[in-house]
C-alpha positions as CSV (number, residue, x, y, z in Angstrom):
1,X,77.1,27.8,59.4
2,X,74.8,30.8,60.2
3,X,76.1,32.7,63.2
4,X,73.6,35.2,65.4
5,X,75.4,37.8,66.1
6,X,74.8,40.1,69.1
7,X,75.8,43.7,69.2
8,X,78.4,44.0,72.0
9,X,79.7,47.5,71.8
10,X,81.9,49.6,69.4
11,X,85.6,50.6,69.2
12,X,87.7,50.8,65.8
13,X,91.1,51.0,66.7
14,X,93.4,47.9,68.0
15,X,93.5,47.4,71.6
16,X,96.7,48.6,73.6
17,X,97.8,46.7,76.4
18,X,98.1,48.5,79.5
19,X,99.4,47.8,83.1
20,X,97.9,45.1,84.8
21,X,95.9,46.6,88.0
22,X,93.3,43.9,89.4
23,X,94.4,41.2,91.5
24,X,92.7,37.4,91.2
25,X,93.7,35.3,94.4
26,X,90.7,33.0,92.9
27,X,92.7,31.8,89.4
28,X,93.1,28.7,91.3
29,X,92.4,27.6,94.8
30,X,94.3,25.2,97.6
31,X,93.3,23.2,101.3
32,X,95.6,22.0,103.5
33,X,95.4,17.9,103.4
34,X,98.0,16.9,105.9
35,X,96.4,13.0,105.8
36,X,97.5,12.6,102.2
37,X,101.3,12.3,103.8
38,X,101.8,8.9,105.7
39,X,105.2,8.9,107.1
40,X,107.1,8.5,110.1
41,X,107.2,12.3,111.3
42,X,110.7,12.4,111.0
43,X,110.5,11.7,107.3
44,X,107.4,13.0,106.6
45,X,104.9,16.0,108.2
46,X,107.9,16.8,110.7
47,X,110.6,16.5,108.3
48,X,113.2,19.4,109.3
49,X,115.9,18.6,106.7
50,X,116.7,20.0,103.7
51,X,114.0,18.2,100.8
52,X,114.4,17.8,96.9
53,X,112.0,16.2,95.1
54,X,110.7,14.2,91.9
55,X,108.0,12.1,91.1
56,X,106.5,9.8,88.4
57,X,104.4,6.8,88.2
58,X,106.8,4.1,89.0
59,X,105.0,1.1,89.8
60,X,102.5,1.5,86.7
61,X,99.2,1.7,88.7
62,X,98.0,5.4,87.2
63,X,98.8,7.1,90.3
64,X,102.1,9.3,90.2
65,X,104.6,8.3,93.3
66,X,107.0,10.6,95.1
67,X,110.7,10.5,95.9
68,X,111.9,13.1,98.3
69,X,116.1,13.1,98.7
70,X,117.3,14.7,102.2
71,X,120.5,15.9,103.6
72,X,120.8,18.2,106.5
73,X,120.7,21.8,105.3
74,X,122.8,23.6,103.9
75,X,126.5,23.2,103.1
76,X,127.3,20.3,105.7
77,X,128.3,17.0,105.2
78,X,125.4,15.3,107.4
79,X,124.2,12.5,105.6
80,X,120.2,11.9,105.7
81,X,117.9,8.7,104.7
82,X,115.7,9.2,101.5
83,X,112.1,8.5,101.0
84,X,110.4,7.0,98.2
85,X,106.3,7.9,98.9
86,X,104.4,5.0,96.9
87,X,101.1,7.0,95.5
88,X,98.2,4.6,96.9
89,X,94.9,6.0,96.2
90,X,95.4,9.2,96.4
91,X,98.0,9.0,99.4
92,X,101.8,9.0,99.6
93,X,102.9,6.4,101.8
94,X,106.6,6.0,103.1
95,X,107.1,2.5,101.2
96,X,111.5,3.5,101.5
97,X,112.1,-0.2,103.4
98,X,109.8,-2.5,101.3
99,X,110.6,-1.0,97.4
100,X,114.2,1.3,97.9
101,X,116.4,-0.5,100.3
102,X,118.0,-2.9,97.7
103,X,121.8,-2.2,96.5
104,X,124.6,-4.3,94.4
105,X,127.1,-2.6,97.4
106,X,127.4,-5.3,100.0
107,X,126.1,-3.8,103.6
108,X,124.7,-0.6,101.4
109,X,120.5,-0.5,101.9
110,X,119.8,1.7,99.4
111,X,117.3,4.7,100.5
112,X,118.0,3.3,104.2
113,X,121.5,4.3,103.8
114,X,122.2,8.0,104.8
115,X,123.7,10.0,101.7
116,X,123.9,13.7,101.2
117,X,121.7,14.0,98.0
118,X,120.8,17.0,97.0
119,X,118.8,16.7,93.4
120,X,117.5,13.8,91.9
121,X,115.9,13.3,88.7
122,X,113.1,10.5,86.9
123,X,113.7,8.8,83.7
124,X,113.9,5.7,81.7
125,X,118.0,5.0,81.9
126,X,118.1,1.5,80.5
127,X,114.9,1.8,78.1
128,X,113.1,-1.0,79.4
129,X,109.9,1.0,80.2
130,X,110.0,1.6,83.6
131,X,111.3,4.7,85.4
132,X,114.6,5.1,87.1
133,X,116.0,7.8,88.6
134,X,119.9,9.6,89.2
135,X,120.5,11.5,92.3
136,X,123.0,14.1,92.9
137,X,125.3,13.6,95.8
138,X,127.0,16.6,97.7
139,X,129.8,17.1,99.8
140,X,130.9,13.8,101.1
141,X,134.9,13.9,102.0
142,X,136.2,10.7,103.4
143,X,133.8,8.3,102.1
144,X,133.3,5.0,99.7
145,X,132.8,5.9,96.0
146,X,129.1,4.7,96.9
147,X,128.3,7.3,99.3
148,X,130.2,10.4,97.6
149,X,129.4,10.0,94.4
150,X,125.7,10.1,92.1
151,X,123.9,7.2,93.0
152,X,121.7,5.3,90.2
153,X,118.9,3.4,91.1
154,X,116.7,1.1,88.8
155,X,113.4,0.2,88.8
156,X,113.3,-3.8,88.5
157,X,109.9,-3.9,87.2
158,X,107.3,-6.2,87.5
159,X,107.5,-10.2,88.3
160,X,104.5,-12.4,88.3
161,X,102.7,-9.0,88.2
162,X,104.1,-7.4,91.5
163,X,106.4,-4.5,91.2
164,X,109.6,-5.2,92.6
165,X,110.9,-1.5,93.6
166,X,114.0,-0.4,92.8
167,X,117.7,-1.6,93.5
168,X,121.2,1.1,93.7
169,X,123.7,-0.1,91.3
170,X,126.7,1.5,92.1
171,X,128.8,0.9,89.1
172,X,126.5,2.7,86.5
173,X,128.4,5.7,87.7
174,X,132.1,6.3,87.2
175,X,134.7,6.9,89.6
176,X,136.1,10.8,89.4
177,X,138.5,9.4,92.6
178,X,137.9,12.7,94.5
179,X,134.4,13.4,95.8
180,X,132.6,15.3,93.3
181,X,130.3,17.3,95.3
182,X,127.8,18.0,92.9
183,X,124.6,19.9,93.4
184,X,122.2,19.3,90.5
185,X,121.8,16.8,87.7
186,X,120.0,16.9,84.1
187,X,118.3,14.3,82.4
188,X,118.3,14.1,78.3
189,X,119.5,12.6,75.1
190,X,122.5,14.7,73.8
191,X,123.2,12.0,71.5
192,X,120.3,11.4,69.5
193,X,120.3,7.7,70.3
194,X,117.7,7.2,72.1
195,X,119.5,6.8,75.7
196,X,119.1,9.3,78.1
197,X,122.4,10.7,79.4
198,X,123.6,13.2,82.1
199,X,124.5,16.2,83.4
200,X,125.9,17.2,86.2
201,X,126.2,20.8,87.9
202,X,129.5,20.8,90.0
203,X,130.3,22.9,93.4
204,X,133.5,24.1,93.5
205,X,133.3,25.3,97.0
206,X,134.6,22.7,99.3
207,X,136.1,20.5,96.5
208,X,139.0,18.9,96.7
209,X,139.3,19.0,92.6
210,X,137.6,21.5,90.7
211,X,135.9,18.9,88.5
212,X,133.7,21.5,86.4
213,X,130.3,20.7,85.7
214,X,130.9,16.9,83.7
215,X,128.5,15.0,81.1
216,X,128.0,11.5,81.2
217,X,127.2,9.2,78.2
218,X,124.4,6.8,78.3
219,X,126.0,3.4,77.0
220,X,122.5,2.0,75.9
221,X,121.9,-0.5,78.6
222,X,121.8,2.5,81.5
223,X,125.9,2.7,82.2
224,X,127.7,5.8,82.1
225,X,131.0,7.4,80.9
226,X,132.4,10.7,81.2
227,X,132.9,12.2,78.0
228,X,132.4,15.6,79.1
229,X,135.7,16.9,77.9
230,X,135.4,15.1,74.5
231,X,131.8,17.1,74.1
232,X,132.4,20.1,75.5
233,X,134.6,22.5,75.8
234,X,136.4,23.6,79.1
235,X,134.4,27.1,79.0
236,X,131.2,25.2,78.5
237,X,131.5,23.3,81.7
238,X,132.7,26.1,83.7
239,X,131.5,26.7,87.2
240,X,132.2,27.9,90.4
241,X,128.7,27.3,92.1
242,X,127.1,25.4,89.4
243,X,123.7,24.0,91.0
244,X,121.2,23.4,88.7
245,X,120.8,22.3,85.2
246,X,118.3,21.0,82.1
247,X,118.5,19.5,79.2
248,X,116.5,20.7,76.1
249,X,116.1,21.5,72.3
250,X,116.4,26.0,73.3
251,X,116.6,26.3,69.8
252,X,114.6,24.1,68.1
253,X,117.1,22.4,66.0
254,X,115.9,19.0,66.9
255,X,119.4,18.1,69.0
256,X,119.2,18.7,73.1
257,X,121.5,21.3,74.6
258,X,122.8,21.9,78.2
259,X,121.3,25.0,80.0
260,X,123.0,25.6,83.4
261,X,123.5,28.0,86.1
262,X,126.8,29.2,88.1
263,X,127.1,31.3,90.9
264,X,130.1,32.4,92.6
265,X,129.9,31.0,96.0
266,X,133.0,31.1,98.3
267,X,135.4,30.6,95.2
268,X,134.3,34.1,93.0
269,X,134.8,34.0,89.4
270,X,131.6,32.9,87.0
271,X,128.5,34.1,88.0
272,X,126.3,33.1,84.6
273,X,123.5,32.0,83.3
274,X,124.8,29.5,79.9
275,X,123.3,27.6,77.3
276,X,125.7,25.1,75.9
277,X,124.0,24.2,71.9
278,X,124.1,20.6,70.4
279,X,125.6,21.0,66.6
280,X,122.9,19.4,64.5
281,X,125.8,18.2,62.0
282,X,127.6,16.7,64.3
283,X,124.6,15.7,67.1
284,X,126.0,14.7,70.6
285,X,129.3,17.8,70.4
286,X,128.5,20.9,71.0
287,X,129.9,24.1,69.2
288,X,128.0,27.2,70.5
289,X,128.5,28.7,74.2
290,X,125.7,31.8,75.0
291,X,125.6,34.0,78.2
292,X,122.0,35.0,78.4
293,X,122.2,36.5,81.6
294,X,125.0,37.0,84.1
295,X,124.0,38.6,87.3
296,X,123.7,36.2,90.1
297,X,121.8,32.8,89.5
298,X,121.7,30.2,91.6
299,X,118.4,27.9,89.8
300,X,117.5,27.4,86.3
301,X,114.1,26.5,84.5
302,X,112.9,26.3,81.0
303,X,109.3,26.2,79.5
304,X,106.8,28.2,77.7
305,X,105.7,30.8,79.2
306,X,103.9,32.6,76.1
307,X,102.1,29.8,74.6
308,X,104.2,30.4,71.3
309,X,106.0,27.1,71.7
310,X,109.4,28.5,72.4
311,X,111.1,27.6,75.4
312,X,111.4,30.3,77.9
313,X,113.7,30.7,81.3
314,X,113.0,31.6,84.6
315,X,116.3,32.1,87.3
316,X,116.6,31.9,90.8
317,X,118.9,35.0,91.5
318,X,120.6,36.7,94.6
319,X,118.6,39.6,93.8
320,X,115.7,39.9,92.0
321,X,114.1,36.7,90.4
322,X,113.7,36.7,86.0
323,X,112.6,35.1,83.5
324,X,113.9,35.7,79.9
325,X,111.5,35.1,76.9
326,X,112.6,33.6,73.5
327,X,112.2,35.3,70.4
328,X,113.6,33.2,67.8
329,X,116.7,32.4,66.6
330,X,119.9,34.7,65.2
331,X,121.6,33.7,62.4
332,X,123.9,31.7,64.0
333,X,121.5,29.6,65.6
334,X,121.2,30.7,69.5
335,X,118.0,32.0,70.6
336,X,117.4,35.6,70.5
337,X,116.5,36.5,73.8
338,X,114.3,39.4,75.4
339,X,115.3,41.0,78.7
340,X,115.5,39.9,81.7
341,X,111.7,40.7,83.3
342,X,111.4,40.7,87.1
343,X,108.1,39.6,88.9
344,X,108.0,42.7,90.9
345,X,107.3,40.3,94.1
346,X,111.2,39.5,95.9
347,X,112.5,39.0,99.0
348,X,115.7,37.4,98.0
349,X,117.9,34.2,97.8
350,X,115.7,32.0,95.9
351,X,116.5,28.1,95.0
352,X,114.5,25.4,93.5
353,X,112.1,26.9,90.8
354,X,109.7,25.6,88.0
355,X,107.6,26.4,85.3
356,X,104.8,24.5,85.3
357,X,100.3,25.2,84.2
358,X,98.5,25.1,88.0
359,X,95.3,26.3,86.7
360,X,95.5,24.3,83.0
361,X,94.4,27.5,81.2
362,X,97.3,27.1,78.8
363,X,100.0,29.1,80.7
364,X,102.3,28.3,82.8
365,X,102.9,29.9,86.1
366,X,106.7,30.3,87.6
367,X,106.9,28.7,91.3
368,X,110.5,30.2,93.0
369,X,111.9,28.2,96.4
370,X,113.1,30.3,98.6
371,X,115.9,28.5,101.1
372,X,119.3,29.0,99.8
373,X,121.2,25.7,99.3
374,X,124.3,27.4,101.3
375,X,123.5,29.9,103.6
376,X,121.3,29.3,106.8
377,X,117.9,31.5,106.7
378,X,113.9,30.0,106.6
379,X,113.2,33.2,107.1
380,X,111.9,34.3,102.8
381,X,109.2,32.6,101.1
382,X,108.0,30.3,97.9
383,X,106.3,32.4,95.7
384,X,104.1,31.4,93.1
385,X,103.7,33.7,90.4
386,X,100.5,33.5,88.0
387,X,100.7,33.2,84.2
388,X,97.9,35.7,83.4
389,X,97.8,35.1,79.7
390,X,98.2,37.0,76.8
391,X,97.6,36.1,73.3
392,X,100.7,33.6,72.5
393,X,103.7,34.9,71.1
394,X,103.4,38.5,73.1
395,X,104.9,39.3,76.3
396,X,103.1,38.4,79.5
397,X,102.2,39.3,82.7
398,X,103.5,37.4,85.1
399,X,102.8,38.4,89.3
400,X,101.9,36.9,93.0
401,X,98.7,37.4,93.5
402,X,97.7,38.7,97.5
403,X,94.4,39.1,98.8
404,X,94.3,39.2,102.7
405,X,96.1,36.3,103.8
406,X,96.5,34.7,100.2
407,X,99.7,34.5,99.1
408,X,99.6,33.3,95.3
409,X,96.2,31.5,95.5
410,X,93.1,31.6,97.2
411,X,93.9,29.3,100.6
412,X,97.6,29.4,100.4
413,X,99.5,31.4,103.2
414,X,102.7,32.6,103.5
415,X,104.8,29.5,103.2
416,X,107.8,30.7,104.3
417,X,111.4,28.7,104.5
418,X,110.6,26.2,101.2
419,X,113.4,23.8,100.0
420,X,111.7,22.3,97.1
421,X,107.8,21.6,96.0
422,X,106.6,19.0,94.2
423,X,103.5,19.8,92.2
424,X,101.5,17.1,90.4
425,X,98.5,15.4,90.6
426,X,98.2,13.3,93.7
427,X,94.5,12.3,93.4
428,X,93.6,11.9,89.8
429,X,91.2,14.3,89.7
430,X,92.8,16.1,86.7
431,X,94.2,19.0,88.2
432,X,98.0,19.9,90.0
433,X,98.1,19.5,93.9
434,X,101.7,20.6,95.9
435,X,103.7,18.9,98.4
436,X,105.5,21.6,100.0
437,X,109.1,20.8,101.6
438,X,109.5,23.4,104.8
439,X,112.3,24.1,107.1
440,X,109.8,23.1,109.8
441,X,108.2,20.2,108.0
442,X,106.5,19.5,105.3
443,X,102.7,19.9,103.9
444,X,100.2,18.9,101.6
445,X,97.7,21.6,99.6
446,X,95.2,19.8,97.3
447,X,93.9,21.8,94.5
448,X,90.3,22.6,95.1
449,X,89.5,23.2,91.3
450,X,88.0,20.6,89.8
451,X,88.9,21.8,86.3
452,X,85.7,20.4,83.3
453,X,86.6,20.6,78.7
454,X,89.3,21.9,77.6
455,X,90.2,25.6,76.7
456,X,90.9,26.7,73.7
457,X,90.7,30.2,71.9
458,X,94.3,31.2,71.8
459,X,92.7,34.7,69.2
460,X,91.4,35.9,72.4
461,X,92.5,39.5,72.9
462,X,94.4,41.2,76.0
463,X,91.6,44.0,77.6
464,X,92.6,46.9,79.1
465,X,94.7,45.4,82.3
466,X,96.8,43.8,79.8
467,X,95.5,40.2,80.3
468,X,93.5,37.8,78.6
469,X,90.1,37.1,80.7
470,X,90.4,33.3,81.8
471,X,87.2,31.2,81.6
472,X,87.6,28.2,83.7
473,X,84.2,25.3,84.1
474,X,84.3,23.9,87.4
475,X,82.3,20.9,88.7
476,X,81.7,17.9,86.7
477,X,81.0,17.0,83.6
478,X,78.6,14.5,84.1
479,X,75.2,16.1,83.1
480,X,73.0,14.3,85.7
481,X,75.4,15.8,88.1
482,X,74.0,19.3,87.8
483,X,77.3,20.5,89.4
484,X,79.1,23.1,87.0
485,X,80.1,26.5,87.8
486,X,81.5,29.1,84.6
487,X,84.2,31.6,86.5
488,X,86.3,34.1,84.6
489,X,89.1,36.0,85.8
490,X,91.8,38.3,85.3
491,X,88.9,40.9,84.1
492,X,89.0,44.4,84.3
493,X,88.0,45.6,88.0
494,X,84.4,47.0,88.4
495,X,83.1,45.8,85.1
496,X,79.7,44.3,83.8
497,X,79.0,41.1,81.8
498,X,77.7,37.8,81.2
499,X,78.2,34.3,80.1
500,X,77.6,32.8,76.3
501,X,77.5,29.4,75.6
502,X,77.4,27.7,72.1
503,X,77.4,24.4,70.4
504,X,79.9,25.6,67.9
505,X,82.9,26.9,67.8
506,X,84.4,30.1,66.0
507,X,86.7,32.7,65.7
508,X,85.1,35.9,65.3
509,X,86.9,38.9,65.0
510,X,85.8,41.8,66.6
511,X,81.9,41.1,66.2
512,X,79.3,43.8,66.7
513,X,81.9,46.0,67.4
514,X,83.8,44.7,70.5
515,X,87.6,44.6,70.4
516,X,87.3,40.9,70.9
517,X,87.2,37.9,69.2
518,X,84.8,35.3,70.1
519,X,85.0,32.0,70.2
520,X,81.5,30.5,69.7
521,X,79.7,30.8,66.9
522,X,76.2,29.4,65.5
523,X,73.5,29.5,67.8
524,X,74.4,31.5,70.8
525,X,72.9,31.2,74.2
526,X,72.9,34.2,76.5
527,X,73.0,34.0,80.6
528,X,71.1,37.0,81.0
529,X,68.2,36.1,83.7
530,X,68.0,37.5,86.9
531,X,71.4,37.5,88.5
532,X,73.3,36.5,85.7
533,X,74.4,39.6,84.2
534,X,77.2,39.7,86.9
535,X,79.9,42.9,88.1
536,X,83.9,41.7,88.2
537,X,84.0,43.8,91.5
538,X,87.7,44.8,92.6
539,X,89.4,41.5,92.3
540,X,88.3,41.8,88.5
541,X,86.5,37.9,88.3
542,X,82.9,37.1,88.4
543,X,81.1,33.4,88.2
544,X,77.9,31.5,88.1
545,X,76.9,28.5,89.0
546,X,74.5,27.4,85.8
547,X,72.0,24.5,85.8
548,X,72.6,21.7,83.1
549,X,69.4,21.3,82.5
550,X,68.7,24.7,81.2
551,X,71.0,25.5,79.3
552,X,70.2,29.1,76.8
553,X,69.6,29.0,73.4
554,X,68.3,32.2,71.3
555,X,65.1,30.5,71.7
556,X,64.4,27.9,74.4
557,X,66.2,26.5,77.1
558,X,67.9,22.8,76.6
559,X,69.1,20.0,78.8
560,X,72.8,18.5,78.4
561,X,73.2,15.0,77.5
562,X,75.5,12.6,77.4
563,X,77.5,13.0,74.3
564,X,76.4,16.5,74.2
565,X,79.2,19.1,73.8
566,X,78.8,22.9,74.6
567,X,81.3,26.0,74.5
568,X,81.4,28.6,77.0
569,X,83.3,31.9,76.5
570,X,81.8,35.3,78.4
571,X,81.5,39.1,77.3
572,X,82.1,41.8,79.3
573,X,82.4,45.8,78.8
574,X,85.7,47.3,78.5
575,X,87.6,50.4,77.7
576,X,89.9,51.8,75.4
577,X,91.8,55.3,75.3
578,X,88.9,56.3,77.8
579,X,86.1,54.9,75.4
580,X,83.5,52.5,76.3
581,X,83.8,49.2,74.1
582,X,83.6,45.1,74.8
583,X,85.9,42.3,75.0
584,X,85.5,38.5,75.5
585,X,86.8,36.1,77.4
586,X,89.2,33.0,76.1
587,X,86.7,29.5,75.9
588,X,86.4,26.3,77.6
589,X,84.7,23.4,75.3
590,X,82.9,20.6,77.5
591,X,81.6,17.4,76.3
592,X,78.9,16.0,78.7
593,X,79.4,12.3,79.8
């Protein structure tokens, strides 16, 4: 395919990153939308208690639902209802009495029953293609096995076509006599089965047994048994203040291991960060016990943060936040890891935290909690921390973005005193919305980016503030809309350039010149009329609102179709080692409906 080529400046030498300067509140943007919460207050906008949450689409309807576990705060033994929001339209409405107050415990009404849960977790326990979920139950001295212990509840499916809810089966769990008091729990198959099983973080603090953190084996039919010290080993189950746990394949072995988190708490001793790895020979045992990081962690999270397909780790610490990249494997099979990076943002105790693509440009921001799960204080703050990009495999630049009264993204504020937040998408629209769990109550922020095509381009190259620029297409992508906007961020600040558009794609290295590689190919379309050839300004982002029916080609303008598909990337002048040169943007490919 003939390419036109365009000359876009000149620089021979490779590209050095260096440190990242411009802020860009606008790589994603949030409203308050209190209406899309219908509760009682107590349970809902003026919910006050301590909130963990998980979602999934339970009753099958496309719309994701939301369960929201409560205890009062802190390390306290007062017992709270749950909430199970039933996603209806684009709303979460408190549906607890009608689809979550069934139990196999005589006098025991389910989500109507106060409990002291403190995690809870989503998945398929009895393989019968509907979700269940686990929670983790805290602190509960003096009580029925049903109240102290994890509580199981399954989702009974449909009849006649109407959902039935879910029901609490009590003996799914075993009895460990004492209470357990444990604060998180994992969901995964260890044994390579095909059976999800369990894993529980323990709390020694307040104990009456220090039960260690314990795995539980998924029968096949959704019953569990403790085989944690037939798996494991003591030191792989050690804890003192274990709260938080996942279960995934760190190594890529293709067997599950346990990643969890200990802090010291009231009882001292282990303070660590541990990965406990599956033995491929022997799947469902474990053999290998790692210490990746051993300050003060209190929250764990795994998932790619450099687009290289390796899972990554972010930590909730006493003092400053990290995350840890992966770099491979050693030669005995744990994952080589880099140092522990901070954000540079931290005010803190953090708690709940997640890794997790806001913006779906291919990278995945870190979200930190702030409220500690034992000591009182609303006083710190969630922070969100934006993936910038970088090409996949490198190190990246991970920050909170501030602009004014922005705190992580354009319309967020300071959202101080956070238990837990629950992002996904509440109104099908294609993009990640939050439901943000306060000390004062909770609210609803809906994502304001109406994301159109998918990105691509993972060749793009970091410019000079050490990021990849992030082309984003806004609007829709119906053509006889006329409603699409092109914005690219994370640019350097104060710079010039312009939008290209193409109905190819390529991979150009480094054409006319530019340090870049771009993206399009064939016949290239320029947005270079009157104000389009656009400045990045301080914030380092520029956009432009294009019309659908115009659309550039080297020769003539042309209206999108349905079933046409176009690729947008943009160019914009750089600098290297003090010399002028060019760079382009990563690429967004839209197909027209």
């Amino acid at each position: 395919m003939k390419t036109t080529l365009l000359r876009f400046g000149a620089v021979s030498a490779a590209l050095t990153i260096a440190s990242a300067s411009a802020q860009s509140i606008n790589w994603a943007e949030f409203s308050q939308d209190n209406a899309r919460l219908n509760a009682a207050s107590s349970v809902g906008l003026g919910d006050v208690e301590e909130k963990d949450y998980a979602f999934g689409d339970f009753d099958k309807d496309g719309f994701i639902d939301l369960i929201a576990v409560r205890k009062q705060p802190y390390t306290s033994q007062g017992r709270r209802v749950n909430v199970l929001f039933m996603n209806e339209g684009g709303t979460l409405v408190d549906r607890s009495a009608q689809y979550a107050a069934a139990s196999d415990v005589p006098g025991d009404q389910g989500f109507l029953t106060p409990t002291n849960d403190r995690d809870v977790v989503v998945g398929d326990v009895n393989n019968d293609g509907w979700l269940d979920f686990v929670t983790a139950t805290t602190f509960t001295p003096n009580q029925t096995k049903e109240l102290s212990h994890p509580r199981v509840y399954i989702n009974l499916g449909e009849s006649g076509g109407v959902w039935q809810g879910f029901v609490h089966e009590a003996a799914r769990i075993p009895d460990w006599g004492s209470y357990p008091n444990m604060c998180g729990v994992a969901l995964g198959d260890v044994t390579g089965d095909g059976y999800l099983d369990l894993y529980f973080s323990h709390y020694e603090q307040m104990a009456l047994v220090d039960l260690n953190d314990r795995l539980l084996i998924n029968d096949g039919t959704g019953f569990f048994t403790d085989e944690s010290s037939l798996r494991m080993t003591t030191a792989m189950r050690g804890s003192s203040f274990g709260t938080s746990a996942s279960i995934a394949d760190m190594n890529e072995d293709g067997v599950m291991d346990v990643i969890s988190v200990s802090g010291s708490g009231q009882t001292g001793g282990l303070t660590r960060s541990s990965i406990a790895y599956n033995n491929p020979n022997n799947e469902g045992f474990f053999n290998i016990l790692q210490t990746p990081y051993t300050g003060a962690p209190y929250h764990v999270a795994v998932g790619d943060l450099n687009a290289d397909g390796h899972q990554d780790m972010i930590l909730s610490d006493d003092s400053d936040d990290r995350y840890l990249l992966n770099e491979g494997n050693d030669v005995f099979g744990r994952v080589d890891w880099g140092p522990a990076q901070t954000f540079g943002t931290d005010d803190g105790f953090g708690s709940n935290n997640y890794i997790t693509d806001i913006n779906a440009d291919g990278f995945a921001e870190a979200v930190i909690c702030d409220v500690d799960v034992d000591l009182s204080g609303c006083s710190r703050r969630m922070h969100i921390f934006h993936n910038r990009g970088t090409v996949p495999g490198s190190s990246v630049v991970i920050r909170e973005e501030r602009s004014g009264s922005n705190y992580g993204a354009l319309g967020l504020p300071q959202l101080s005193g956070v238990h837990d937040v629950a992002i996904f998408d509440i109104d099908n629209d294609g993009d990640m919305d939050m439901v943000v769990g306060r000390c004062n109550g909770t609210v609803v922020y809906m994502n304001q980016r109406d994301l159109v095509g998918v990105d691509y381009c993972s060749e793009a190259i970091p410019n000079s503030t050490g990021s990849v620029a992030d082309l984003q297409v806004v609007g829709s992508p119906v053509a006889s809309d006329n409603d699409m906007t092109l914005l690219c961020t994370d640019l350097p600040p104060s710079t010039f350039g312009f939008f290209l558009v193409s109905p190819a794609r390529a991979a150009i290295q480094q054409p006319g010149g530019s340090v870049g590689v771009l993206c399009i190919g064939g016949s290239i379309g320029r947005y270079v009329g009157p104000g389009q050839i656009l400045d990045s300004g301080a914030a380092g982002e520029f956009s432009l609102t294009i019309d659908t029916s115009a659309i550039p080609t080297p020769t003539v303008n042309v209206q999108a179709s349905a079933g046409d598909t176009f690729h947008f990337t943009a160019w914009f002048r750089d600098s290297f080692l003090g010399s002028a040169t060019s760079n382009f943007a990563d690429a967004v490919s839209v197909t027209f409906r």
